[in-house]
C-alpha positions in Angstrom: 11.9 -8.7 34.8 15.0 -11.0 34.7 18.0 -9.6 35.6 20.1 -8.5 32.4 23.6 -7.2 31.4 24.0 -3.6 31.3 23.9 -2.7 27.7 26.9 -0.4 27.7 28.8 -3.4 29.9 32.8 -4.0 28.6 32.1 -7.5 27.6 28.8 -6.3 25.8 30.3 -3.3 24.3 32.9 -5.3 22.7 31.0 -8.1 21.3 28.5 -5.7 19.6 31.2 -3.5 17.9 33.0 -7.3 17.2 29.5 -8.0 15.7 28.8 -4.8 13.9 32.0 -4.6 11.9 31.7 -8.3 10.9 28.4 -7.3 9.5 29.7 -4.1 8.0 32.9 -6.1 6.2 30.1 -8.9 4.8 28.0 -5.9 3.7 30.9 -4.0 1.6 31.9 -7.3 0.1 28.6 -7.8 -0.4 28.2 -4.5 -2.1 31.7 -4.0 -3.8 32.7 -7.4 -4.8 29.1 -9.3 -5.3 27.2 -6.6 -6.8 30.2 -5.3 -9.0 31.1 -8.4 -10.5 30.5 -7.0 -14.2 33.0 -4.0 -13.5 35.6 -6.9 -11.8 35.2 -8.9 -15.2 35.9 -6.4 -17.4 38.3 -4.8 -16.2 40.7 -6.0 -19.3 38.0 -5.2 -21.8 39.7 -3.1 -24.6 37.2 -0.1 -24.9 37.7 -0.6 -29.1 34.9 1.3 -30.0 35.4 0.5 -34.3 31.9 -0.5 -33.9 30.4 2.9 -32.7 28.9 3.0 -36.1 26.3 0.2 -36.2 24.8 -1.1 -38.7 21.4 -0.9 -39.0 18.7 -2.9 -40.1 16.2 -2.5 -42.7 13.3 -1.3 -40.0 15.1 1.6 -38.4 16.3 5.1 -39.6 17.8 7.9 -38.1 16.1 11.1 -37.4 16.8 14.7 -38.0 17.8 14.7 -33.8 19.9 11.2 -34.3 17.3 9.3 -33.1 16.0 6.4 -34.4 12.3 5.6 -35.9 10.8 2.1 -36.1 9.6 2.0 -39.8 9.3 -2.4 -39.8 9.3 -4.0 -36.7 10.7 -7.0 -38.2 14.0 -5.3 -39.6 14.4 -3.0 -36.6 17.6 -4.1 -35.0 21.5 -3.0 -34.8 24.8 -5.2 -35.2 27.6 -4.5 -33.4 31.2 -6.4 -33.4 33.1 -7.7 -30.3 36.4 -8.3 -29.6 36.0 -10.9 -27.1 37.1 -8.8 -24.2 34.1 -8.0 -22.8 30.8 -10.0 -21.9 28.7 -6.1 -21.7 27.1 -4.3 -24.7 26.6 -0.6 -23.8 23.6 1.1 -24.7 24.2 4.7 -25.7 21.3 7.5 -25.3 20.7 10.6 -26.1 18.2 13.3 -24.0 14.7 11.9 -25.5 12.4 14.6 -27.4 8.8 15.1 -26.6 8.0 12.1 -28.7 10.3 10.1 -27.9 10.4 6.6 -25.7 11.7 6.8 -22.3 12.0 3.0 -21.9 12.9 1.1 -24.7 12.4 -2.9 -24.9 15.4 -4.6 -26.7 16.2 -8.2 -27.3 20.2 -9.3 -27.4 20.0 -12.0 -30.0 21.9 -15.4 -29.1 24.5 -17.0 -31.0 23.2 -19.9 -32.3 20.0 -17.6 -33.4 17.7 -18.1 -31.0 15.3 -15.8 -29.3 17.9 -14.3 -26.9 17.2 -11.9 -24.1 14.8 -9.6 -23.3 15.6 -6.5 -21.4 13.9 -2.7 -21.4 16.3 0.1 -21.3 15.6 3.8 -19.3 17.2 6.7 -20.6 17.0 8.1 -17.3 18.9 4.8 -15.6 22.9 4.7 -16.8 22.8 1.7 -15.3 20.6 -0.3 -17.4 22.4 0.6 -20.6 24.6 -2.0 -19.7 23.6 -5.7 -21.3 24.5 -9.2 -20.7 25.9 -10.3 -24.4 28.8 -13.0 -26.2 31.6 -11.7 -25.7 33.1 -12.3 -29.4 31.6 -12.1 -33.3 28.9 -10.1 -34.2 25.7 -9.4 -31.8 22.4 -8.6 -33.4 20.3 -6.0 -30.8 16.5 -5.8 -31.4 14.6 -3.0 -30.7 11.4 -4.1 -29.9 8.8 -1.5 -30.7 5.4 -0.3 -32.5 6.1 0.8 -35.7 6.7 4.7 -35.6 8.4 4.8 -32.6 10.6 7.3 -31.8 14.0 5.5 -30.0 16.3 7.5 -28.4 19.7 5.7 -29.0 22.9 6.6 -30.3 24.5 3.2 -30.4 25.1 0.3 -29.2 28.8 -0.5 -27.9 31.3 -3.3 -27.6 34.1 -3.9 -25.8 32.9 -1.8 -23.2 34.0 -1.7 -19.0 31.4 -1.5 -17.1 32.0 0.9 -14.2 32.2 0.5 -10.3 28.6 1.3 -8.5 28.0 2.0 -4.8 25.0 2.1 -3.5 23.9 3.9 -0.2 20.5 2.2 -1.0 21.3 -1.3 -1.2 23.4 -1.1 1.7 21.2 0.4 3.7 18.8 -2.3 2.8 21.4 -5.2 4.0 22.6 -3.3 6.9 18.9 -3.3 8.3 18.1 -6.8 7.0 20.8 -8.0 8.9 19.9 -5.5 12.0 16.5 -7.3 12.0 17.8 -10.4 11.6 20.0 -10.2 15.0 17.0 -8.1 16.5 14.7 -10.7 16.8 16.7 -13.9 16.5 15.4 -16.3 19.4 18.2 -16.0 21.2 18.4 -12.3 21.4 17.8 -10.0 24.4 14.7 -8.5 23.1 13.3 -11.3 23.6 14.2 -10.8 27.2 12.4 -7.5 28.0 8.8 -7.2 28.7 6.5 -5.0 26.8 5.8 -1.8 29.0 4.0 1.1 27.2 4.3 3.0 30.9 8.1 2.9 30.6 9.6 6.0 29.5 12.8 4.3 27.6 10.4 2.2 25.6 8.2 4.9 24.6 11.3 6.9 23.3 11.7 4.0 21.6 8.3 4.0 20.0 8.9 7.6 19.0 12.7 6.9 17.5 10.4 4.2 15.1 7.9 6.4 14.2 10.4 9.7 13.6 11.7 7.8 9.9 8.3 7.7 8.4 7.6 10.9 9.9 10.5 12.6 7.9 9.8 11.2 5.2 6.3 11.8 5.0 7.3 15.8 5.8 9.8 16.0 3.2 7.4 14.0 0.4 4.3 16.6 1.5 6.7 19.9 1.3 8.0 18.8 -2.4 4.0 18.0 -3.1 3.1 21.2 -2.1 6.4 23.1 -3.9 5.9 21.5 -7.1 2.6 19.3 -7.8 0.4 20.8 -9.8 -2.8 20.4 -11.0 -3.5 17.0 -13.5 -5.7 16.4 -16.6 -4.8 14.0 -19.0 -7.3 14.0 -22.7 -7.1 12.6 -25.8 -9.3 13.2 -29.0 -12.0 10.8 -29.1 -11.5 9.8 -25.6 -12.6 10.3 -21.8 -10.9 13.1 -19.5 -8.8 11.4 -16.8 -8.6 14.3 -13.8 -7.0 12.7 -10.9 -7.7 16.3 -9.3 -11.2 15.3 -8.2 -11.1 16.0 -4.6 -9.4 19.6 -5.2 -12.6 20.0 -7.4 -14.8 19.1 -4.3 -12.7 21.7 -2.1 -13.3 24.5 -4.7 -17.0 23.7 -4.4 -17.6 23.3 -1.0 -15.5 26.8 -0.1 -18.1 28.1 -2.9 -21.1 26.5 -1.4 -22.0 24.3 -4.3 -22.7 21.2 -4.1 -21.6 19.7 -7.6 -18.5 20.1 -9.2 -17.6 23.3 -11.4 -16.9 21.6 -14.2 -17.9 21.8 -17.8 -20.8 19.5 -19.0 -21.0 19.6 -22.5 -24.3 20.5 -24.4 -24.6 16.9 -26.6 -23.8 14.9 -23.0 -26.5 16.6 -21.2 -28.8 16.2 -24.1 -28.2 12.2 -24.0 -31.3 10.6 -23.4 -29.1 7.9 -21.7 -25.7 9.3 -21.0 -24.8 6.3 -18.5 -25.0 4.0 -21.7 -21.7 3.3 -23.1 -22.5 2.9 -26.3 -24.1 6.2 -25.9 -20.7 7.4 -24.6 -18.8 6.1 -27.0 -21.0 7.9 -29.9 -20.5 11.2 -28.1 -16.6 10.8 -28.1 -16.5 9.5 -31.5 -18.0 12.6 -32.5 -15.4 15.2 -30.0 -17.6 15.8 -27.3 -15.6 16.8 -24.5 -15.0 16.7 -21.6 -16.4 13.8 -20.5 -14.9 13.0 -17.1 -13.5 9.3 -16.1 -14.7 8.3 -13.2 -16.7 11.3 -12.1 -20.3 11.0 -11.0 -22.7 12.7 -13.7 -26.5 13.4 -12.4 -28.7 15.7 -13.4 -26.8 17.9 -15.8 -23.8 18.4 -13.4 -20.3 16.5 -12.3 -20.1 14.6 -8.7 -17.0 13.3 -6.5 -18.6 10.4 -4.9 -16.7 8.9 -1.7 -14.2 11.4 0.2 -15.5 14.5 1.6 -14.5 14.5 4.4 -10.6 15.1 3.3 -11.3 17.3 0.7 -13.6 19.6 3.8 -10.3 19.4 6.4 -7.3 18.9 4.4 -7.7 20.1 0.5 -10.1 23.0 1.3 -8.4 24.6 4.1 -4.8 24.3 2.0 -7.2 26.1 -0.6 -8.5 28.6 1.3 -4.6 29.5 3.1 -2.6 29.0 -0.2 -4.9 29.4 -3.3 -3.7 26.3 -4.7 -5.2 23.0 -4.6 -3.6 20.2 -2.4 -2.2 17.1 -4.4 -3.9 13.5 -3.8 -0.2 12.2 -3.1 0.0 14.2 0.0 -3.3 13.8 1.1 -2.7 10.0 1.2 0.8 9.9 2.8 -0.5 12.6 5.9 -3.4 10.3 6.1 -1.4 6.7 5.8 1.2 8.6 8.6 -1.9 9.0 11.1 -2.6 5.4 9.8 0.2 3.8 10.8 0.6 5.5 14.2 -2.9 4.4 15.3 -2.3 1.2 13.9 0.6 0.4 16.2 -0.8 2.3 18.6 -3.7 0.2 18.6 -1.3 -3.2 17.9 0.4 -2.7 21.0 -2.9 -2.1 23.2 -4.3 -5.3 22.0 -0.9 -7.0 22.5 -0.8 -5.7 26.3 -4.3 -7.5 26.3 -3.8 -10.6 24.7 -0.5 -11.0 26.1 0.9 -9.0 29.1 4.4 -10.8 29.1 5.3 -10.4 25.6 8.3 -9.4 24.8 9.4 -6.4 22.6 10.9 -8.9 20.1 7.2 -10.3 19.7 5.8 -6.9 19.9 7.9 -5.3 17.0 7.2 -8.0 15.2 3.4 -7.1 15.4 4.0 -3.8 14.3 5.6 -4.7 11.0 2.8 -8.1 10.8 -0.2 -5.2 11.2 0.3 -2.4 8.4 1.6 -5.5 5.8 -1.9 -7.3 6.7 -3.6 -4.1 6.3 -2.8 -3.5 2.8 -1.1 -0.3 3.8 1.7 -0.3 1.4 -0.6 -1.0 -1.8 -2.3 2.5 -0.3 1.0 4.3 0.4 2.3 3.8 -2.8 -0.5 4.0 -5.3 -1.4 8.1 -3.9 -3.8 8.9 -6.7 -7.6 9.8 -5.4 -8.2 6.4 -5.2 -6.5 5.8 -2.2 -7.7 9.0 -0.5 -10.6 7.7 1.2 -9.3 4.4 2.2 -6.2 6.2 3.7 -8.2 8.7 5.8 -10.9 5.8 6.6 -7.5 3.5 7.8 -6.5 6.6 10.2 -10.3 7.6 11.4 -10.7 3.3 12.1 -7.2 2.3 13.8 -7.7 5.9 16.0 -11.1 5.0 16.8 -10.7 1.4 17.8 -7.5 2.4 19.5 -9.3 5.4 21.8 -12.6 2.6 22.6 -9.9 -0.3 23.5 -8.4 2.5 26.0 -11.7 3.4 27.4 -11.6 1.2 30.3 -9.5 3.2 32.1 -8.0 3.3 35.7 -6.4 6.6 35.4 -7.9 9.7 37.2 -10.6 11.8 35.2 -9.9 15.8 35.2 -13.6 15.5 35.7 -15.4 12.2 37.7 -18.3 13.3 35.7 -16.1 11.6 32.5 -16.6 8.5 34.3 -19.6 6.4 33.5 -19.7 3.2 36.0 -22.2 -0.1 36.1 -22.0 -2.1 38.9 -20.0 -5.8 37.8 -18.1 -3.8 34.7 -15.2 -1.7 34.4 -15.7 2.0 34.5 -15.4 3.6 30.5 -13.8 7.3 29.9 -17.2 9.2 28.6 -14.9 11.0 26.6 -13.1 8.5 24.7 -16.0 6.5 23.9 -17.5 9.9 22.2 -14.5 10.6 19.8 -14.1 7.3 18.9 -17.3 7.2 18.1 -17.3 10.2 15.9 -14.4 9.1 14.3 -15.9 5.7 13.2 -18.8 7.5 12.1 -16.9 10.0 9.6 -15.9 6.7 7.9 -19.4 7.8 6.1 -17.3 10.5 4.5 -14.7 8.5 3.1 -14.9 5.0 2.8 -18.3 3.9 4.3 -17.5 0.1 4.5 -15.1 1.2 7.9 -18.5 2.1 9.2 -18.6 -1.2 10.1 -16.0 -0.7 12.3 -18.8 0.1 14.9 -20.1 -3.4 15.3 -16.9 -4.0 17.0 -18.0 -2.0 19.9 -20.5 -4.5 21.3 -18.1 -7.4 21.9 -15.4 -5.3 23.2 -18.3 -3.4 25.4 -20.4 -6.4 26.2 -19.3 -6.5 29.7 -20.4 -3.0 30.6 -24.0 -3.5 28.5 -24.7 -6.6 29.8 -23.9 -4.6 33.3 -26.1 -2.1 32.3 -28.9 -4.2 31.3 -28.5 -6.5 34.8 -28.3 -2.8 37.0 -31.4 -1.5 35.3 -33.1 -5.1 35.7 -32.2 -4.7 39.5 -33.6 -1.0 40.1 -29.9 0.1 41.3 -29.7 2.8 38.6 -32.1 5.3 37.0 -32.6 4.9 33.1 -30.6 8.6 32.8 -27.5 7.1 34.1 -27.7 3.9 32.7 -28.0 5.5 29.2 -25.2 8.3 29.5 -22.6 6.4 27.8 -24.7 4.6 24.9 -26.6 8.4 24.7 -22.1 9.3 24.3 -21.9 7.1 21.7 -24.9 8.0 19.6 -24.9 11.5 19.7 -20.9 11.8 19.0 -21.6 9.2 15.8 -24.7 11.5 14.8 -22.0 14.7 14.6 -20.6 13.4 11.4 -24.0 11.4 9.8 -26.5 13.4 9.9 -24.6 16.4 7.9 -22.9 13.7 5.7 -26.0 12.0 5.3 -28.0 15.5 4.2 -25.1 15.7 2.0 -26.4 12.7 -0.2 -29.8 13.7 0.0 -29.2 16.8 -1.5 -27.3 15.6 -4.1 -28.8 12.7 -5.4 -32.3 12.6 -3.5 -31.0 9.4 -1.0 -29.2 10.1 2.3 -27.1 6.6 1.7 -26.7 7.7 -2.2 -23.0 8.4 -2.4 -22.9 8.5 -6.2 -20.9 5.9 -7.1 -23.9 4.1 -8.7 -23.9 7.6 -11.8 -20.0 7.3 -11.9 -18.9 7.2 -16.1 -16.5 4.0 -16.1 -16.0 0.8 -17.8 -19.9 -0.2 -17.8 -23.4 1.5 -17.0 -23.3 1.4 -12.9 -27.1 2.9 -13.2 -27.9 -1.0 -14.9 -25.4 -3.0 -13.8 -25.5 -5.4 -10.8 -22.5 -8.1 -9.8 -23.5 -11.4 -11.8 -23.9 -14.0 -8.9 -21.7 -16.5 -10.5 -18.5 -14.3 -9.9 -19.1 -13.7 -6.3 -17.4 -17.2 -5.0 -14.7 -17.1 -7.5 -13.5 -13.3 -6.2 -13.9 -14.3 -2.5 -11.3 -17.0 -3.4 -9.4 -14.4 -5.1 -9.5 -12.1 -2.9 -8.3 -14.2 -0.3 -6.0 -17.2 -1.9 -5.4 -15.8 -5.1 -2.3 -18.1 -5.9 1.2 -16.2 -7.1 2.7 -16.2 -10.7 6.1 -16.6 -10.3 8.6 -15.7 -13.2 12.3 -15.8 -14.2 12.6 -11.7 -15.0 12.6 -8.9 -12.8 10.4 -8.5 -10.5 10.1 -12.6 -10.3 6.4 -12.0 -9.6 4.0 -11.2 -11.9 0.2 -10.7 -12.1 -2.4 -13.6 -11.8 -5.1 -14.2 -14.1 -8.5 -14.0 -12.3 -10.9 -16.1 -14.8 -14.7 -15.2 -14.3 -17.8 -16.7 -15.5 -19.4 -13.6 -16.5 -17.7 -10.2 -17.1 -17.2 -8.0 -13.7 -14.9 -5.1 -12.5 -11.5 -6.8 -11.4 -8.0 -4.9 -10.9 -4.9 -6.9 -11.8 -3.2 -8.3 -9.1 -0.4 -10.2 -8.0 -2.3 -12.3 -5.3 -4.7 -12.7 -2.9 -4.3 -11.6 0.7 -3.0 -14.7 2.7 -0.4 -15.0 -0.4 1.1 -11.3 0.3 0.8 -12.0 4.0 1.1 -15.5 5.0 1.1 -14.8 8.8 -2.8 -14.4 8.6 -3.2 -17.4 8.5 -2.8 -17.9 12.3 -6.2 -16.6 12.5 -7.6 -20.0 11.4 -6.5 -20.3 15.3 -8.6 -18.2 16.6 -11.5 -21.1 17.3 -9.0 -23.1 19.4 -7.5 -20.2 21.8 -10.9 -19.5 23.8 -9.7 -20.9 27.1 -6.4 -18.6 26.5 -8.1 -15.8 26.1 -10.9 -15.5 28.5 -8.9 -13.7 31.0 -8.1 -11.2 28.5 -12.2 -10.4 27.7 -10.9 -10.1 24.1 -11.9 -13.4 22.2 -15.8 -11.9 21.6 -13.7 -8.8 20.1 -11.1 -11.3 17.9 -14.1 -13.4 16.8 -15.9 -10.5 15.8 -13.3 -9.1 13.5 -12.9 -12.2 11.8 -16.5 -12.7 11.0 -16.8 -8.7 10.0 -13.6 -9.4 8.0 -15.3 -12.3 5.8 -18.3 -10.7 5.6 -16.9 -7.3 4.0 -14.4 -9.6 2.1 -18.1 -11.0 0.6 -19.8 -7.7 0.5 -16.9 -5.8 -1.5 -17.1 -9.0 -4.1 -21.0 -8.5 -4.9 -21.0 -5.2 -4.9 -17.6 -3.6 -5.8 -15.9 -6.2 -7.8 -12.0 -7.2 -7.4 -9.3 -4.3 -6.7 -6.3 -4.5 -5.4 -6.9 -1.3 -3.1 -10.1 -3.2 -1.4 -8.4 -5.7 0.1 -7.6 -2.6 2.5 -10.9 -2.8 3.8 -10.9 -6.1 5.5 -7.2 -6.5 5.5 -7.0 -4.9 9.2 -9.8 -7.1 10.6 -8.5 -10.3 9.7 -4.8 -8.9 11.3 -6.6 -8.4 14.9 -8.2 -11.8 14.2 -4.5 -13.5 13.9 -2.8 -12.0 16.3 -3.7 -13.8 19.0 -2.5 -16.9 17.1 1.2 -15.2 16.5 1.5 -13.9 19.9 0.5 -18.0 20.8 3.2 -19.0 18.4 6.1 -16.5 19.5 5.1 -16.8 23.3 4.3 -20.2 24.0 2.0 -21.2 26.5 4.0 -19.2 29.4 6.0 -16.1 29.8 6.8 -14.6 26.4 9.9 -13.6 28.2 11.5 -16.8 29.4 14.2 -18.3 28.1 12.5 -20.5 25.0 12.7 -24.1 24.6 13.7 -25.4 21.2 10.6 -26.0 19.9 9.5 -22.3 20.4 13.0 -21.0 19.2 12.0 -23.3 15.9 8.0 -21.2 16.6 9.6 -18.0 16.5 11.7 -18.6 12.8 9.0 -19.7 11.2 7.1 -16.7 12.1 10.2 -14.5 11.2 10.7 -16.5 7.7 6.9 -15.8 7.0 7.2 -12.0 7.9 10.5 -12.0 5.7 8.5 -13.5 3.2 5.8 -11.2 3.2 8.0 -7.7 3.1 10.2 -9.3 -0.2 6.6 -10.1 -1.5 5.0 -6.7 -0.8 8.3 -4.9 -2.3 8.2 -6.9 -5.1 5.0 -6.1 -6.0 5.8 -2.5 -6.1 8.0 -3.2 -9.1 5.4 -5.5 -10.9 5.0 -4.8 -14.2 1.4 -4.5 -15.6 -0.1 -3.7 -12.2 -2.3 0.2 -12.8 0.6 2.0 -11.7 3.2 0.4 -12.7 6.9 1.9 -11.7 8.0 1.1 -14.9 5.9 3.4 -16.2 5.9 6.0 -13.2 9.1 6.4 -11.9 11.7 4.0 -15.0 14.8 5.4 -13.5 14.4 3.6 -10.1 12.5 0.4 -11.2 15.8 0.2 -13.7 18.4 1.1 -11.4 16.7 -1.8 -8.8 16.4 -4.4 -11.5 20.1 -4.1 -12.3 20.9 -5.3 -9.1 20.0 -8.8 -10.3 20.2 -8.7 -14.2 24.4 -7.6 -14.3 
């Protein structure tokens, strides 16, 4: 390692304090001046509120709470007069009643009578009462809604100041932009310092990264646990959405049922043909309920299809201890926690292997490539039981692969008898191969398409089979020892399959029957098979789905995804190598062979890469497009590029060296692209129309962020 300054050195010391209060004084101006401009500007306004009493038109009235109702859409706006000292209309709300909005969409007429512009109001934000308007005459506000609709507004307001905001949020979100920024600039000394998982400093480090997430995972499980409770959501005449349906599979498995204890009505199990929605539809026409969304029915009783395996070790046993049944939303965050640990965890082993003189720059870089690539913060943020199983899959996969890629060990066994050996091969820990193993398999318990996983094991093992075939060949080893750590392997993977698999059986009569094929949804899944047609067009979108980029809040918006024949297919914003740009370094794979043979890891990287395209293919013809599936290939194609980032980061010698320009210009592109792909995956957060959209789930803070850039 090349000599370097002491960190706590006078001459560093002072240029990092020059360096942090020069950030810290761009960030307040930032934050007070940029950000406040509205409250700078009207700072003179005259606060004349003559015009508290609006007039209203023709399509709104006031209720017996104040409120108003939407009687004619097309009369249904207020007028309020300006002074001219003021360029903000204030939106004033009351507390809205049970049947009220609690985001309203209203439309600031322009002067010379054109359309104007749109904006949606939250009770719940004070902020985003505030709206960009003439400053002088009369203003015509539109309220944009359904006839009948209760709106919760007082009146609108001219003249108005707009007042001072500071937010710890925002400038925490410079300050670590910026901390990034000088982190892994190509000149800084990060760059400098070798990746070292034996050194104690740098796994301090590791733990000081993981220790955020950890809180905040803790604290978002404890308020689960204090205050979730139980959901179910009906309407007359419709379907039973109950997003409780692995709390429904821990009550029955601490009963010893097998199906759900749920009500089936009389008429539904009567159906000749319940799976028929037309069928369906007659019973709910007619008030039959409940009839359960997304539930598998067979044979006169409710099913939960994937994800047993979390509801039998996290929601029964929070059953059995506290008699109340664990929310999905915690269940996903523990599990996308695990995730992400086992996924750097696992980042960082490869890196070592691909790459022993990478620096921590490169390295930390990986880490935040890896989970985007993965799909993880679709999963972390959408916590209803759909992402249950791919969580717990993501943690069971990454810890797996993580535990097998650490199995060629050189430390000393407790016991030598852990140690199994072929002569021309590295040694393998017996016991790492068997739990990562078992973990792989108990993918088969929550989302069987990580089974897959396993195939990865005979590239990344080839050495010691091909060993074991050549040994046995020779007569140097009995056919006992030869077979002790594939006999590991099997039996460990046979722990979790052959109960799971018994599990199907008895449910449905098939041990690979998981139930999804009886599940009540959009079509008849008992009939219906992927129409051939739409199978190239979703691998495209899955993949290169292009982006839709717009002029409002959040700037991005959903694609359309065309099809020739009707299939399943979640809205989304765009394909995979859109939100994450950086994969595309694994269309390098091909050309680093000679670099990686000393590493034994391009049979491994080739592998994922095929196994990527092929499940990419495989979810297309027979699950349709979601958003949430992208997490199951999303991983593979990440190991499959990192060899290619590393390349482009590193160069072609010590990842540590001082870089030449080119590189320096190497190593910004691949910074941009990361940059890139975070403001793309936040953005999508905020996306309006997505399944769970904020604006929907949580207005106050998808209100109070989009002010940042409407004011």
């Amino acid at each position: 390692m090349p000599h370097l300054p002491h960190p706590f050195a006078k001459g560093s010391r002072r240029r990092a304090a020059v360096a942090a209060l020069v950030a810290m004084l761009v960030v307040l101006a930032v934050e007070c001046v940029g950000f406040n401009l509205p409250f700078w500007r009207t700072l003179g306004a005259s606060t004349d509120s003559a015009a508290a009493a609006n007039t209203l038109g023709p399509g709104l009235g006031r209720t017996d709470t104040g409120a108003l109702r939407v009687t004619d859409p097309t009369g249904s706006w207020l007028e309020v007069k300006a002074d001219g000292t003021s360029d903000y209309l204030r939106v004033d709300t009351s507390q809205p009643k049970q049947d009220a909005l609690r985001v309203i969409h209203l439309r600031v007429a322009s002067p010379d009578g054109g359309d104007g512009t749109a904006r949606t109001v939250a009770a719940s934000s004070p902020r985003s009462h505030f709206l960009k308007a003439h400053s002088a005459g009369v203003t015509r506000v539109w309220v944009e809604e359904a006839k009948g609709s209760v709106i919760p507004i007082e009146a609108v307001r001219a003249n108005v100041r707009v007042p001072f905001s500071f937010s710890p949020a925002r400038v925490a979100l410079m300050l670590g932009a910026l901390l990034l920024a000088a982190l892994w600039r190509p000149g800084s000394r990060l760059w400098r310092v070798a990746l070292d998982p034996s050194d104690l400093r740098q796994r301090f480090a590791f733990a000081g990264l993981v220790a955020p997430f950890a809180v905040a995972t803790a604290a978002n499980v404890i308020w689960q646990m204090r205050y979730a409770t139980p959901l179910s959501f009906h309407q007359p005449g419709g379907y039973t959405y109950d997003i409780d349906q692995y709390g429904h599979l821990a009550d029955a498995l601490l009963h010893g049922r097998l199906s759900l204890d749920l009500i089936v009505p009389d008429a539904l199990a009567a159906a000749p043909d319940p799976y028929d929605v037309t069928t369906r539809s007659r019973l709910l026409a007619e008030g039959v309920s409940p009839i359960y969304w997304d539930y598998a029915y067979y044979d006169g009783h409710w099913y939960s299809y994937f994800g047993v395996v979390p509801a039998a070790i996290l929601f029964a046993p929070y059953r059995l201890l506290t008699g109340r049944m664990l929310s999905s939303a915690a269940t996903v965050h523990l599990f996308m926690l695990v995730a992400l640990v086992f996924a750097w965890l696992l980042t960082i082993r490869l890196v070592v292997r691909l790459a022993p003189r990478t620096s921590l720059a490169a390295t930390s870089m990986m880490l935040l490539f890896v989970p985007l690539a993965a799909n993880m913060p679709y999963l972390a943020y959408r916590t209803n039981f759909y992402s249950v199983p791919f969580a717990a899959s993501l943690a069971f996969t990454t810890a797996g692969l993580w535990l097998w890629l650490g199995a060629a060990t050189l430390k000393r066994p407790l016991n030598p008898a852990d140690r199994w050996h072929m002569d021309g091969a590295p040694a393998l820990s017996l016991p790492r191969l068997g739990l990562g193993a078992f973990l792989i398999a108990a993918n088969f318990g929550c989302r069987p398409t990580f089974c897959l996983a396993a195939v990865l094991g005979i590239p990344l093992f080839w050495p010691q089979i091909r060993a074991m075939a050549a040994n046995l060949k020779a007569g140097r080893v009995g056919v006992a020892r030869a077979f002790a750590a594939p006999a590991v392997v099997l039996a460990a993977a046979l722990v979790p399959l052959v109960p799971l698999a018994w599990y199907n059986h008895a449910r449905f009569g098939s041990f690979v029957e998981f139930g999804n094929d009886y599940q009540f949804t959009v079509t008849d899944m008992t009939a219906f098979r992927q129409p051939p047609a739409d199978i190239p067009a979703m691998v495209g979108y899955y993949l290169a789905l292009p982006p839709r980029i717009v002029h409002a809040f959040p700037f991005v918006a959903l694609s359309p995804t065309p099809l020739a024949r009707w299939a399943f297919a979640e809205p989304m914003v765009g394909g995979l190598l859109v939100l994450c740009p950086p994969l595309l370094a694994a269309l390098a794979l091909p050309f680093l062979r000679r670099r990686l043979r000393g590493s034994g890891l391009m049979p491994l990287m080739t592998a994922a890469l095929t196994l990527g395209l092929f499940v990419v293919v495989f979810d297309a013809s027979n699950a349709g497009l979601g958003w949430r599936y992208m997490g199951d290939f999303g991983w593979l194609f990440a190991m499959a590029a990192l060899p290619g980032l590393l390349r482009a980061v590193n160069g072609a010698g010590d990842g540590c060296a001082p870089p030449a320009a080119r590189l320096k210009a190497a190593r910004i592109v691949v910074l941009v692209l990361l940059a890139f792909s975070v403001l793309v995956n936040v953005l999508c957060l905020f996306t309006v129309g997505r399944q769970d959209q904020m604006v929907a789930t949580n207005p106050a803070l998808f209100h109070d962020v989009m002010t940042w850039f409407t004011m």
